[in-house]
C-alpha positions in Angstrom: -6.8 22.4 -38.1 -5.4 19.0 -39.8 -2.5 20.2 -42.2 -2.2 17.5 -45.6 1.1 15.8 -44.8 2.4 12.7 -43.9 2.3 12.5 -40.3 -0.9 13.7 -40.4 -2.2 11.0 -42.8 -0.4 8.3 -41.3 -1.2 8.8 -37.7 -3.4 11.6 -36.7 -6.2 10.9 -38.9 -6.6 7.4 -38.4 -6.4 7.5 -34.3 -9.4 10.7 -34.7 -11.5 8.0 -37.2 -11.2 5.5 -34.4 -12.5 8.2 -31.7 -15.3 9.3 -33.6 -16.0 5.5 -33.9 -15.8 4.8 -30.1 -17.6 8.7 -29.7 -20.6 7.0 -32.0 -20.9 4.1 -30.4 -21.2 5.2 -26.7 -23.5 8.0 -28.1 -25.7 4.8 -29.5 -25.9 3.1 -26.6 -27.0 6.0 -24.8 -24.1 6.5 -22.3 -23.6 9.5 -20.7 -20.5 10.9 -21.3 -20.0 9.7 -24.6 -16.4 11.9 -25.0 -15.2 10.6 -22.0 -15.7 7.0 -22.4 -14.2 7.3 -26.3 -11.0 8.1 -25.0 -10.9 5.8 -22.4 -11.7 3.3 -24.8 -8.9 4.4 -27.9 -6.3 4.5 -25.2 -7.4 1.0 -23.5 -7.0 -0.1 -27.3 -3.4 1.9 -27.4 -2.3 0.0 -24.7 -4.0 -3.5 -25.8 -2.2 -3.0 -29.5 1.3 -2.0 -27.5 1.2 -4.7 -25.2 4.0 -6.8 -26.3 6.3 -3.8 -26.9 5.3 -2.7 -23.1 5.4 -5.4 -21.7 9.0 -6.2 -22.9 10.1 -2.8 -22.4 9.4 -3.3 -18.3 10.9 -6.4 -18.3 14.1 -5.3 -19.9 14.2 -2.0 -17.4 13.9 -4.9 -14.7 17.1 -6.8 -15.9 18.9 -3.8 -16.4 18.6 -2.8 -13.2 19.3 -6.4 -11.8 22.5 -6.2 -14.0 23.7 -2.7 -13.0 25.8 -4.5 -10.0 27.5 -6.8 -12.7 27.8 -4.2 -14.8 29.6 -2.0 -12.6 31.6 -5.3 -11.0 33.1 -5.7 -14.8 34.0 -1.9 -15.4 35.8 -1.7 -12.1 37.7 -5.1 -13.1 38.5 -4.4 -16.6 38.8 -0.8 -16.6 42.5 -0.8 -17.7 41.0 -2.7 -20.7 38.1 -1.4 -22.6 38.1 -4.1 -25.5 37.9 -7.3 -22.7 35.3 -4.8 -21.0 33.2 -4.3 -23.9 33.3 -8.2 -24.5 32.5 -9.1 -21.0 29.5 -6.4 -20.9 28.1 -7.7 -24.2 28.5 -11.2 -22.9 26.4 -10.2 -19.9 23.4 -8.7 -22.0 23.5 -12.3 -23.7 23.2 -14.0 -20.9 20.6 -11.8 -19.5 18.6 -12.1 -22.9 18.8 -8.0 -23.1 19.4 -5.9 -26.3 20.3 -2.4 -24.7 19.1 -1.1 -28.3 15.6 -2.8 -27.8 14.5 0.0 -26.0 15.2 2.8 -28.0 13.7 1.1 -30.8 10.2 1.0 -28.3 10.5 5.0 -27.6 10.5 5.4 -31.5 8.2 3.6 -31.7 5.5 5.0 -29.6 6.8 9.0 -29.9 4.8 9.4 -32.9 1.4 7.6 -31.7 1.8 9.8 -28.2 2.1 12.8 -30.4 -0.5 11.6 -32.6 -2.8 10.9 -29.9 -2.1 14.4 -27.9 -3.1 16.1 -31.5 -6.0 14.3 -31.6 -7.3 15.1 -28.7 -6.4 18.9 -28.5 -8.6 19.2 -32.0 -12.2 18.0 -29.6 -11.2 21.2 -27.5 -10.1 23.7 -29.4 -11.6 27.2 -28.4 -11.3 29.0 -31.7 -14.2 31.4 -32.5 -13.4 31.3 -36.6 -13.4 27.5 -36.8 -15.8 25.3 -36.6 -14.7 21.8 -34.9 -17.7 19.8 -35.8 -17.1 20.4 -39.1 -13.9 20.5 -39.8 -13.5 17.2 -38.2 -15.9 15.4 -40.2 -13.7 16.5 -43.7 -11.4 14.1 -42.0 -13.6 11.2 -41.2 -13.5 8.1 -43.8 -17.1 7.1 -43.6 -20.6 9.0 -43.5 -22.2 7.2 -40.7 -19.2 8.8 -38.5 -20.1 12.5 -39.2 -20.7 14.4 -36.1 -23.5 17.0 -35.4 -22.1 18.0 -31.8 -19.7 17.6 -29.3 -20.6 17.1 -25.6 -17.5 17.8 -23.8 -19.3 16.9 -20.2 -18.4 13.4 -18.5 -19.2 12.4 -15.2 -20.1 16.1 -13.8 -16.3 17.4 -15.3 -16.5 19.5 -18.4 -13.6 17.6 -20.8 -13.2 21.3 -22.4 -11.8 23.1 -19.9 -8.9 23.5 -17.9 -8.7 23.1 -13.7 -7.6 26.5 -13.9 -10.5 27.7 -15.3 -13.2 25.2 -14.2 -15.1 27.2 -11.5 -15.7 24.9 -9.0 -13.5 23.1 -6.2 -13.4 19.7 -7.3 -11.4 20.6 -10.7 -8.3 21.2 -8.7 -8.5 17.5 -7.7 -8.0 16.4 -11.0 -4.0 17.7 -11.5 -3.6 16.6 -7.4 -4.9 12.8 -8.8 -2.4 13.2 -12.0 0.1 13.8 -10.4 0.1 10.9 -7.7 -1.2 8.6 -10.8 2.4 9.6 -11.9 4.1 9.0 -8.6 2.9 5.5 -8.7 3.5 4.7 -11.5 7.3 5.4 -11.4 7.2 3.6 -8.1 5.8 1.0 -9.4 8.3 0.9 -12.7 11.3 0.6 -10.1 12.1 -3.1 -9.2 11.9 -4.5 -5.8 15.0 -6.2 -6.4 17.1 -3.4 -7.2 15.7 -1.4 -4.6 17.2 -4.2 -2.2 20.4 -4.2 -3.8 20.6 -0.4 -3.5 19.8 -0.7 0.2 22.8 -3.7 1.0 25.5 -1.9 -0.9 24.6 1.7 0.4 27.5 2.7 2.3 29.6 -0.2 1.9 32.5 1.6 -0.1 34.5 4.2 1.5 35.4 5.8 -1.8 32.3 7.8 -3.4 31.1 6.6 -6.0 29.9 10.0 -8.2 28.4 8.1 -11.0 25.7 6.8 -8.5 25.2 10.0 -6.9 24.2 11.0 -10.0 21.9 8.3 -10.7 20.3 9.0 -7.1 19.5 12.5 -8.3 17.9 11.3 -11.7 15.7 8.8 -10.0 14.9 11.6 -7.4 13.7 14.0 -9.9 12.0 11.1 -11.8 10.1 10.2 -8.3 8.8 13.6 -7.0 9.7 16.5 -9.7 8.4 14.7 -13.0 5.0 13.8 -11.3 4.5 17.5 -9.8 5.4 18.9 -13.1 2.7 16.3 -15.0 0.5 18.0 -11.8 0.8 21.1 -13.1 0.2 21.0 -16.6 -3.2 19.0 -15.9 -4.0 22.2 -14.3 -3.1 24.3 -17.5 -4.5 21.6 -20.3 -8.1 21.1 -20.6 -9.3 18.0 -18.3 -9.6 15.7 -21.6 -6.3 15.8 -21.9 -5.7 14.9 -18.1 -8.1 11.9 -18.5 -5.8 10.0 -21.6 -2.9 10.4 -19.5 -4.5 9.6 -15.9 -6.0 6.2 -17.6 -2.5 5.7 -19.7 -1.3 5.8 -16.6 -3.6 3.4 -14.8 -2.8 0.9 -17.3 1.3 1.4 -17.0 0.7 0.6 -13.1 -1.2 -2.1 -13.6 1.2 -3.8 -16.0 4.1 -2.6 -13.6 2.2 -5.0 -11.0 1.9 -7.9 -13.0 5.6 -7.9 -14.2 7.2 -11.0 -11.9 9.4 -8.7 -9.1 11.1 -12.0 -8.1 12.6 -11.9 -11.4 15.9 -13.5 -11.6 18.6 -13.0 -13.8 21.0 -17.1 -14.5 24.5 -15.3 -14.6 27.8 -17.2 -14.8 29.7 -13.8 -13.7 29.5 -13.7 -9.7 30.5 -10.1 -7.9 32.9 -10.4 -5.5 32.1 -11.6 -1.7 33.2 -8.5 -0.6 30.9 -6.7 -2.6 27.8 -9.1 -1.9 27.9 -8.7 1.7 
């Protein structure tokens, strides 16, 4: 179930303690739907301990995408020179108070807690006849007063446990038709209203094709309708559990999405051309 080694140790044991403490405490206070309303809780704590790194890592997608216009202004101007380009481009993220490494640093960061949380979840609904979960859970549990007796996988009339696939009854097949809109919105939402603007008043302006944002159309396309039916489809293939952390992850990244200023506005001393502008 829960191999000794360091990942393990470090991540994936600790996030299951603070489940079962969240699983306890709902079971206390008598709600119903105990499992359920854990993980709602360990990923609304997720999201509370992340905030700062999510919260910067929005804002910094915002000014990048503000920038792209600058960004491409100074390629096309110093092309014939990549040294004065680099310095211009650097010179640029200054200004814009951007590290282009920041972000990379904030996918590290949260790959292994996503991976630890996914792991963590798939142990409350494992379907193995040879292993017992209760149990082998609770040799992983710091304290006695978090040992479990049982697991009730039911919340709010869905059984966590199983999969839309298999749920027998019509309403499970909402559940990977809601993930996948969740998903939808929430890369609409992740797109700023600014550069949508800018996209619209330089569409078509240049005569010569410009491949590099053809390409970029075509990434943002698959990002806006292909990611979300593909996170639509394995909710209907991964037990609803599952489904639940990522629909109310998800809640929570459109939420922050709205409360990031869209009027944000970038104080550049480089100006794009009035040709380019109009």
């Amino acid at each position: 179930m829960i191999d000794n080694n360091i990942f393990n140790n470090l991540f994936v044991v600790p996030i299951l303690n603070l489940l079962v403490t969240f699983f306890k405490f709902f079971l206390y206070i008598k709600a119903p739907g105990a499992l359920g309303f854990a993980i709602i809780a360990l990923v609304g704590l997720v999201r509370l301990v992340f905030h700062p790194f999510f919260k910067q890592q929005m804002e910094t997608a915002h000014k990048m995408q503000q920038l792209k216009p600058h960004l491409d202004h100074i390629s096309k101007k110093h092309k014939a020179d990549p040294k004065k380009l680099q310095q211009e481009q650097m010179r640029l993220y200054q200004e814009a108070g951007i590290n282009p490494a920041a972000g990379c640093v904030f996918m590290i960061i949260q790959i292994p807690i996503f991976i630890a949380l996914y792991r963590t979840l798939s142990l409350f609904f494992v379907h193995d006849a040879k292993v017992n979960i209760v149990t082998e859970l609770n040799k992983h549990l710091y304290w006695p007063v978090l040992k479990i007796q049982t697991i009730d996988p039911w919340f709010l009339g869905f059984n966590l446990a199983v999969t839309p696939a298999n749920g027998g009854r019509w309403y499970y097949y909402a559940i990977p038709l809601i993930t996948g809109v969740l998903q939808y919105l929430q890369v609409v939402t992740s797109t700023p209203p600014a550069a949508k603007a800018i996209e619209k008043k330089t569409e078509g302006k240049d005569e010569k094709k410009d491949t590099s944002g053809d390409f970029q159309k075509a990434m943002n396309t698959q990002m806006k309708y292909v990611f979300p039916l593909m996170i639509g489809y394995f909710s209907y293939t991964l037990p609803i559990g599952l489904s639940l952390y990522w629909n109310v992850f998800s809640l929570f990244s459109i939420i922050q999405n709205k409360r990031i200023n869209p009027n944000l506005k970038l104080n550049l001393t480089t100006k794009l051309d009035e040709k380019e502008t109009k």
